[in-house]
C-alpha positions in Angstrom: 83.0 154.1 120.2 85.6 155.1 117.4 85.7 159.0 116.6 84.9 159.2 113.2 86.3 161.9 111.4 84.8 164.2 108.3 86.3 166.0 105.7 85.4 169.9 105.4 85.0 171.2 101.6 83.4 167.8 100.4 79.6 167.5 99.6 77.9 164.3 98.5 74.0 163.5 97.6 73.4 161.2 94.6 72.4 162.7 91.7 70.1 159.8 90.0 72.6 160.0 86.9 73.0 156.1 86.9 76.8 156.9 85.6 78.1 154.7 88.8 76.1 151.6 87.8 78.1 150.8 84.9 82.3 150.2 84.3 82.2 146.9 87.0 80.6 143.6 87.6 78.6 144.0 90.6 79.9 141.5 93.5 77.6 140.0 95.8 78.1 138.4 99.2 75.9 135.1 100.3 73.1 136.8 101.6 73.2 139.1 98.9 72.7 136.5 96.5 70.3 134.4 98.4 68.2 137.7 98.8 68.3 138.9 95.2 68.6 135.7 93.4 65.4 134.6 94.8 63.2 137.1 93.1 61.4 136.2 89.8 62.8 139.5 87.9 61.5 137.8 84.9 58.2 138.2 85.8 58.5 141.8 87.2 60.9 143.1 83.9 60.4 140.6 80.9 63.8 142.1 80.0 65.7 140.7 82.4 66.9 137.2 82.4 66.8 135.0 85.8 69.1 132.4 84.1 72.0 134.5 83.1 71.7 137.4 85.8 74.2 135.7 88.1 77.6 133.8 88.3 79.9 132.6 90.7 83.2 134.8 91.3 86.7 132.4 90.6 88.9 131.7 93.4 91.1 134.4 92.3 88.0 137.1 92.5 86.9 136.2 95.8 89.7 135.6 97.6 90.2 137.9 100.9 86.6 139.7 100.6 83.1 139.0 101.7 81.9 137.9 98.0 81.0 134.5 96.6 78.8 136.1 93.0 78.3 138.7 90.5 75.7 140.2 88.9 76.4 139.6 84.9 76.6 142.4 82.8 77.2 141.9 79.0 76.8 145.9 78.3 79.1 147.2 80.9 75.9 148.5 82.8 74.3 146.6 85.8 70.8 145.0 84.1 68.8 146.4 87.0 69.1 150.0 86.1 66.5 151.4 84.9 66.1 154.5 83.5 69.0 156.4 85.4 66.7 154.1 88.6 68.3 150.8 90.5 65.2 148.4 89.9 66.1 146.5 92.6 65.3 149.7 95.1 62.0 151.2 93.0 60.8 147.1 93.4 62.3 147.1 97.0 63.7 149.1 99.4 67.6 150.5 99.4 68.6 147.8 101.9 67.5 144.8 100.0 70.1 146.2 97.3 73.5 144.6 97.0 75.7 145.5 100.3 78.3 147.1 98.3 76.0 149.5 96.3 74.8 150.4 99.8 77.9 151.4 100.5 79.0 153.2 97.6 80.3 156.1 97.8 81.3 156.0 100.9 85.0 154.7 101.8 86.2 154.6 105.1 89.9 154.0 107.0 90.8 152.6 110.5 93.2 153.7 112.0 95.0 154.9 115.4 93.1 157.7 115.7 89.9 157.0 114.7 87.7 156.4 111.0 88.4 158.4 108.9 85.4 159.4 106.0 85.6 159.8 102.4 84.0 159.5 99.0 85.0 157.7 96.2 85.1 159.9 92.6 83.7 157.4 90.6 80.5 159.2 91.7 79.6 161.8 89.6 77.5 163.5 92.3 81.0 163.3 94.4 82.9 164.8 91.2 80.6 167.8 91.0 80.4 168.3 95.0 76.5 167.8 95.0 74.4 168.3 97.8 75.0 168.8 101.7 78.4 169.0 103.2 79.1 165.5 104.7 80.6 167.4 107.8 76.2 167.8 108.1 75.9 164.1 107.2 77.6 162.6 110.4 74.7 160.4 111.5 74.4 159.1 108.0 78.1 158.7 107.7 77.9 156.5 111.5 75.4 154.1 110.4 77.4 154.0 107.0 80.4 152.7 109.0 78.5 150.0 110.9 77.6 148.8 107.5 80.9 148.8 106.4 82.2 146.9 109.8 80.1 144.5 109.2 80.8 143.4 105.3 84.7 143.8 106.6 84.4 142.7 110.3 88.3 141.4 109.5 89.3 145.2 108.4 92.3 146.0 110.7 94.8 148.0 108.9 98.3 147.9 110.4 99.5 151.2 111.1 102.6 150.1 113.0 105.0 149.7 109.7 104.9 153.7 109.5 108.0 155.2 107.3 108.9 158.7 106.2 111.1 156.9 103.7 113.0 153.7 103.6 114.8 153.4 106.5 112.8 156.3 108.8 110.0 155.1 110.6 107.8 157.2 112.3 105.1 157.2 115.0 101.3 157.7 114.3 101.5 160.6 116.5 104.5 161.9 113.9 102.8 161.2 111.2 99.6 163.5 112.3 102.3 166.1 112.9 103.4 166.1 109.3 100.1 165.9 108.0 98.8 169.3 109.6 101.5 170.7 107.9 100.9 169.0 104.7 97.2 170.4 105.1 98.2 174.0 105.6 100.3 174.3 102.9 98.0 172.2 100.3 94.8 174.9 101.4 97.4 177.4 100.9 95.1 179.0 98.1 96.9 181.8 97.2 99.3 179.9 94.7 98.7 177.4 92.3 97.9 173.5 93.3 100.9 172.8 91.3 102.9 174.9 93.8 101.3 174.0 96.9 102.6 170.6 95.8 105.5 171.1 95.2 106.3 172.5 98.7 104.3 169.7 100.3 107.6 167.4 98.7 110.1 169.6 99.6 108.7 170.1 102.9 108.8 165.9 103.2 112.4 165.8 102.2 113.1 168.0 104.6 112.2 166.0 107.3 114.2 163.2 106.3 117.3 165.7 106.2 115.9 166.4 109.9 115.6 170.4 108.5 112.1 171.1 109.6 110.8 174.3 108.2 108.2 176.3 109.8 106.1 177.4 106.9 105.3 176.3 103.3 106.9 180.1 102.6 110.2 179.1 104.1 110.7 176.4 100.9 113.6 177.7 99.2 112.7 179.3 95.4 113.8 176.9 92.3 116.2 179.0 90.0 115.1 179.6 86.8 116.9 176.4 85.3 114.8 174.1 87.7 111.7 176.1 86.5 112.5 175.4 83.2 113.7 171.7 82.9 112.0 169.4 80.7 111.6 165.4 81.5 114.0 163.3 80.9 113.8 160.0 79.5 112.9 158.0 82.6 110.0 161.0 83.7 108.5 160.1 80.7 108.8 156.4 80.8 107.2 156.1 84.7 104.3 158.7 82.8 103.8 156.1 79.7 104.3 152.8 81.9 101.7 154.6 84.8 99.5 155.6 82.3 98.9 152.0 81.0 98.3 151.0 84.3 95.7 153.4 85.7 94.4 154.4 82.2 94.4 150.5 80.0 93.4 150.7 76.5 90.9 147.3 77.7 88.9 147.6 81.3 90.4 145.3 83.8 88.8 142.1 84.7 87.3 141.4 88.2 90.6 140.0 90.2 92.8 142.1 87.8 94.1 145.8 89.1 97.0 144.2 90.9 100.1 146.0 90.2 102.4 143.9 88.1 106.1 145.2 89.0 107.0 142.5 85.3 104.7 144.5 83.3 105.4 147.7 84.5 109.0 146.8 83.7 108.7 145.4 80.5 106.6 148.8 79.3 109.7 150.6 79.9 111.8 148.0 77.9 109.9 148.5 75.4 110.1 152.6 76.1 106.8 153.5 74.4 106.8 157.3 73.2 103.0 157.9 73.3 100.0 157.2 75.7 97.1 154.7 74.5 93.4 156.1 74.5 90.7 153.7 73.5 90.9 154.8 69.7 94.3 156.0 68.9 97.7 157.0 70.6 98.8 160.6 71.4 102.6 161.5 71.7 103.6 162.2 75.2 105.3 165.8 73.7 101.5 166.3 72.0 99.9 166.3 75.7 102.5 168.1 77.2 102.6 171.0 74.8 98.8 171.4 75.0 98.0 174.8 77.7 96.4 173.7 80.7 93.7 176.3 80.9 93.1 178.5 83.7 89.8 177.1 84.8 88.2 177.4 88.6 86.0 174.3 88.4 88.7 172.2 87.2 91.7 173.3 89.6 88.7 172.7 92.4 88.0 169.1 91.1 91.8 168.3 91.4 92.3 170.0 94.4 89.5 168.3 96.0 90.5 164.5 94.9 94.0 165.3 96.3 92.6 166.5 99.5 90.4 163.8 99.9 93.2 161.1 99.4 95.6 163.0 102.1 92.6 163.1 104.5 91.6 159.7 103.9 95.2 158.1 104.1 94.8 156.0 101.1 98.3 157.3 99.4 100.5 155.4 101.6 101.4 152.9 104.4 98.1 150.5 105.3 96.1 153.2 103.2 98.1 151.9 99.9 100.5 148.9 99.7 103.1 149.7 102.8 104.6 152.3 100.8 106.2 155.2 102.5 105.0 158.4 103.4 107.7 160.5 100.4 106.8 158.1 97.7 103.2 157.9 98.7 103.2 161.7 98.2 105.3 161.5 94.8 103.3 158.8 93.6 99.9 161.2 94.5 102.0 163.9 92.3 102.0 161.5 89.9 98.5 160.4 89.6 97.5 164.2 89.7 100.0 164.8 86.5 97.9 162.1 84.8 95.0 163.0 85.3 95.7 166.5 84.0 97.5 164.6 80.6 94.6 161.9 80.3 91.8 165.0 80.1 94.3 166.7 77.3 94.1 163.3 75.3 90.5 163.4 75.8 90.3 167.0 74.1 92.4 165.8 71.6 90.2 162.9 70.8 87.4 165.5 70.2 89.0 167.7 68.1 88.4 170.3 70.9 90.8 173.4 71.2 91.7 173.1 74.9 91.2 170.9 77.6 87.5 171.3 79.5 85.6 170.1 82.6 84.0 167.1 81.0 87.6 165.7 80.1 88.6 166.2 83.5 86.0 163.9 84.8 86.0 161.4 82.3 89.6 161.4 83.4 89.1 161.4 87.3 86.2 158.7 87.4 88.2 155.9 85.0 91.4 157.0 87.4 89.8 156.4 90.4 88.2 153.3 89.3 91.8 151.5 88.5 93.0 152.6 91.7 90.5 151.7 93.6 91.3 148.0 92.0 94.8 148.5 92.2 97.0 146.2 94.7 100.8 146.4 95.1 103.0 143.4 96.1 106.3 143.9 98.3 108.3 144.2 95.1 106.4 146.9 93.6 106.1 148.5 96.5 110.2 148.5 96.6 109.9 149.6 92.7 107.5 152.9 94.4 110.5 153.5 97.0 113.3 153.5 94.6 111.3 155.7 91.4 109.7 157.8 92.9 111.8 159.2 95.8 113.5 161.7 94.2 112.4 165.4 94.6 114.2 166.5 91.7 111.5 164.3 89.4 108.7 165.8 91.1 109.7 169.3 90.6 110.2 168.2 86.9 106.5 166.6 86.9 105.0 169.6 88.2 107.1 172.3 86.2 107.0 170.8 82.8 106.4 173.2 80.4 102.2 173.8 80.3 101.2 171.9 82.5 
């Protein structure tokens, strides 16, 4: 048996919102499609058409998962829901639904020491923390596994490539060692989440300097110049060039979050000075000189997606291209610093005088959607190690001026 492990502070039950059944093209595996393809939905919905409900995925789509089809969408939303309601489940059961709705929201990592149990925060009922604890949900959670084994019986993650940085490996066992302290500092609720990250990196550099510190407190103070310092041009370039990435002005296609290392490249040729929403572009000094307002429910929403990626190691090494455990971390620091300027372009857009919850999760959900889609080839993954190791940016990220 493989100890599966459960993250305290996150709730999950689903909400019935139907706000996770639209943004994707549903894929299907064979006996998914064999199942569902069979039925005469015609004849049970007159507004749903058997003839254009499926297609077959292109080489390029399927290739290394379980998936042969997709359920065709022309309005962004699955055609089965149905009133906030899968039809295929009211009609049915949940089981003869397809295997990765199932699934959803659960995500789940091998490793060394076990499974490790998360949530994905595309779900609104996992954005709002609805429901029971799923430290209470550990049966559930079990048999969620075994379905997940079984759609990826080849899921073996290679842990063994472990580095601090380029250069440093470390051990699993290490690893876990830096991680309890990560965890201590990053519940360290007494000081901002801004802070608490901010000695997380400096306690990481440390150990590459082999000066391990023995509490978040013992992280030397920044002078009031550091505190101060505005982004320079290349900060403000890997925010614009990220931005576009994890935030595009069109939705990806099925087979298309890979991270291009050309593109990213050529967007800072180009050196754009503003970020791209859907209807109009915002100047990066706009965002940054909009207040960040002191809200509870927010800081709680970002303090939760970060813990949940630290717990669920997908910020670095098998968890997320290979990279290393530093620029795993900064790049983490720099998805959290997006988030926070995407929900300020979002007020913006509105007309609204400061930043609010709903902008937050419109920001978090499309976020975690292109990460979730995002892959990173050896060369970007070399691009991560060489832009985002320095400490000096991060402390620059996180102290810009009102943020």
């Amino acid at each position: 048996m493989i100890e599966l492990h459960i993250p305290e502070e996150i709730n999950y039950e689903c909400t019935s919102c139907g706000k996770c059944c639209g943004g994707w093209a549903v894929p299907l595996t064979p006996s998914d499609y064999e199942r569902i393809s069979e039925v005469n939905w015609h004849e049970l919905n007159p507004t749903l058409n058997d003839k254009g409900l499926f297609a077959k995925l292109k080489n390029y789509q399927k290739a290394e998962t379980p998936y042969t089809h997709k359920i065709v969408s022309q309005t962004g939303t699955c055609p089965f829901l149905s009133d906030n309601l899968c039809f295929i489940h009211s009609k049915f059961n949940s089981e003869f639904k397809p295997s990765i709705c199932q699934l959803f929201p659960y995500c789940f990592t091998k490793t060394p020491s076990g499974v490790y149990a998360t949530v994905s925060f595309v779900s609104m009922g996992v954005i709002y923390n609805s429901g029971k604890a799923l430290t209470l949900q550990k049966e559930w959670l079990e048999k969620k596994w075994q379905d997940f084994n079984s759609l990826f019986p080849n899921y073996q993650p290679d842990w063994s490539k472990l580095k601090l940085t380029v250069g440093q490996e470390i051990s699993w066992q290490e690893y876990l060692n830096i991680e309890e302290k990560i965890f201590e500092i990053i519940n360290n609720s007494h000081i901002s989440l801004n802070e608490r990250l901010l000695q997380a990196s400096h306690y990481l550099i440390t150990q590459v300097k082999n000066q391990r510190t023995t509490s978040a407190q013992s992280s030397p103070a920044l002078n009031s110049a550091e505190q101060n310092s505005v982004l320079n041009d290349l900060d403000k370039q890997l925010l614009i060039a990220f931005h576009k990435i994890y935030f595009p002005s069109r939705p990806h296609k099925m087979g298309h979050g890979d991270f291009s290392i050309l593109r990213f490249f050529w967007q800072n040729l180009n050196k754009p000075s503003s970020l791209s929403f859907i209807t109009k572009s915002i100047p990066l000094p706009t965002l940054i000189a909009m207040p960040w307002p002191d809200d509870k429910e927010m800081d709680n929403l970002l303090y939760r997606y970060v813990l949940t990626y630290i717990f669920g190691k997908k910020y670095f090494g098998a968890g997320f291209g290979q990279i290393s455990l530093i620029a795993g971390f900064h790049h983490l620091i720099l998805v959290y610093c997006l988030a926070k300027l995407h929900a300020k372009g979002l007020a913006i857009l509105r007309e609204a005088p400061q930043v609010s919850l709903i902008d937050l999760v419109y920001a978090i959900r499309e976020l975690e959607t292109h990460l979730g889609e995002t892959k990173i080839s050896s060369s970007a993954a070399a691009a991560f190690e060489l832009l985002l190791y320095s400490p000096k940016r991060i402390k620059r990220l996180l102290r810009y001026p009102k943020n």
